[in-house]
N, C-alpha and C positions, 0 to 999 in steps of 0.2 A: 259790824265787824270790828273786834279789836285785835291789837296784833301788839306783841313784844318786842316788833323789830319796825324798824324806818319800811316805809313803801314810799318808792318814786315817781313824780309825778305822774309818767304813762300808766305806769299800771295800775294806780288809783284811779286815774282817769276812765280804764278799762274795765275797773270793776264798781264803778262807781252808780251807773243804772240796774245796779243788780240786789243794793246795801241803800239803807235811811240812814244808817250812820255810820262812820271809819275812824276808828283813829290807830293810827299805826308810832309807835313810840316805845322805846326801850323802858320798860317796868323790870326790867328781870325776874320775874316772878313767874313766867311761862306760861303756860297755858291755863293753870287754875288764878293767874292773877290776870291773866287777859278774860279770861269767864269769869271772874269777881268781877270786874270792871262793866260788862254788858251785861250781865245780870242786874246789876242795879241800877243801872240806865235805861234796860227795858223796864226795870218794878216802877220806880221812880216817872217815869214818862206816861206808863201805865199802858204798857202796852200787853204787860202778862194779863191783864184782867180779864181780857178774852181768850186767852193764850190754853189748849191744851195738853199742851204739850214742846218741851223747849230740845233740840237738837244742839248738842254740843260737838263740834268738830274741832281737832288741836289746829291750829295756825301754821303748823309747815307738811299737813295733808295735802297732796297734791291730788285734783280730781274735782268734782267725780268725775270717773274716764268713762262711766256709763252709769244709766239709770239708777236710781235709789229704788227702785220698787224692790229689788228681789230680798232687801233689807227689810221692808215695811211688809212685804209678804209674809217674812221669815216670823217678823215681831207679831203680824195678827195671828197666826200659824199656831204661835205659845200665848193666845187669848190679850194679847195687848198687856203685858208687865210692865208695871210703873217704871221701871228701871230696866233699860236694854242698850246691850252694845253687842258691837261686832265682834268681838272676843274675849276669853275668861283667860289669866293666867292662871293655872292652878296648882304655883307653885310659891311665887312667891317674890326670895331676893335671896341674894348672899348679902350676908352680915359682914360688912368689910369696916366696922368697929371693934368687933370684938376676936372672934376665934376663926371668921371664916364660914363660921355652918351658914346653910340653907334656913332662911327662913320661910316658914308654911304659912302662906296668906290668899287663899283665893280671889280674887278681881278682876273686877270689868276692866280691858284697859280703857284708857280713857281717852284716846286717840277719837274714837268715833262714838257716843251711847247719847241716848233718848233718856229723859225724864220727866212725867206727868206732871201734872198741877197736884194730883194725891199727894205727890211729896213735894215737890216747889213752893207749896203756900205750906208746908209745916214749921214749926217754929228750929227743930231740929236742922232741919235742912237751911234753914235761913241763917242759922248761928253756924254753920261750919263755914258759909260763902262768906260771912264778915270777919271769919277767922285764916281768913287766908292769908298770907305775909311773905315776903320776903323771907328765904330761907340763906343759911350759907353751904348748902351743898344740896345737889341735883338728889340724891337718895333721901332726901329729907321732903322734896316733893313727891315722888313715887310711896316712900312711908305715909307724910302726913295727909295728902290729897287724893292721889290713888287710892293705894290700898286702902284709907282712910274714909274717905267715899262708900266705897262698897262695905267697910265694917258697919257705917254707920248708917246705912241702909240696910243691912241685914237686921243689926240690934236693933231696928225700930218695927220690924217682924215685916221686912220686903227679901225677895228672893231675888239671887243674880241671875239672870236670864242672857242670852245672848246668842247669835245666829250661827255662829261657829264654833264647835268643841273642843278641847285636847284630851286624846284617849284616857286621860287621867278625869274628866268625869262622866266619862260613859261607864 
């Protein structure tokens, strides 16, 4: 477990027979630099090599307040997709650079999604995780790691799959 922010003793303490590894420290780079971080301390350790599958959860998820099946249900349900989350925006962002408009980007959010070893051990997907950086603004992670994420799982011919819809893709 990595985390972008301090944890105090107790509650390390408390979550401590649950995790092989914590480090809880300000990166400010949020959730895709706390998952750059464990990602390659699980590669490097070698712990993916048997690994089918990697669950990324963001670090201020509170939960789970009950079972993960009816998640993993949902995911066998649409035949096990390399790629799954718990829900698609399918809208986008407002452009608060330029004029204001909407922009149209479909994405997993990345609060809670699964992704295989198919794409884990690809070169593509290896080269976004080393490119992950400090950014200087919050909408710069949502563009470049979010929705960025999901472009480049589509462009590599993966579908966005996820257990909850918004009537905009039904």
């Amino acid at each position: 477990m990595i985390s972008d922010s301090s944890l105090n003793l107790n509650d390390s303490k408390k979550i401590s027979k649950y995790i092989t590894y914590g480090k809880y420290e300000r990166h400010n780079s949020y959730d895709f630099g706390s998952w750059k971080r464990a990602f390659f301390y699980a590669k490097d350790k070698g712990y993916l090599d048997n690994c089918e599958e990697i669950l990324f959860c963001n670090d201020s998820v509170i939960g789970p307040i009950d079972s993960l099946d009816d998640f993993f249900i949902s995911k066998e349900q649409e035949n096990n997709p390399p790629f799954y989350g718990i829900t698609i925006n399918s809208f986008g962002y407002k452009d608060i650079y330029s004029t204001g408009n909407s922009v149209y980007s479909p994405h997993i959010q990345s609060y809670f999604f699964t992704i295989s070893k198919e794409i884990f051990t690809k070169e593509f997907f290896l080269n976004f995780m080393k490119n992950i950086k400090k950014e200087d603004h919050k909408i710069k992670y949502i563009i470049n790691y979010e929705m960025g994420l999901s472009k480049l799982i589509r462009d590599n011919g993966y579908g966005l799959k996820c257990m909850f819809h918004s009537r905009v893709d039904k």
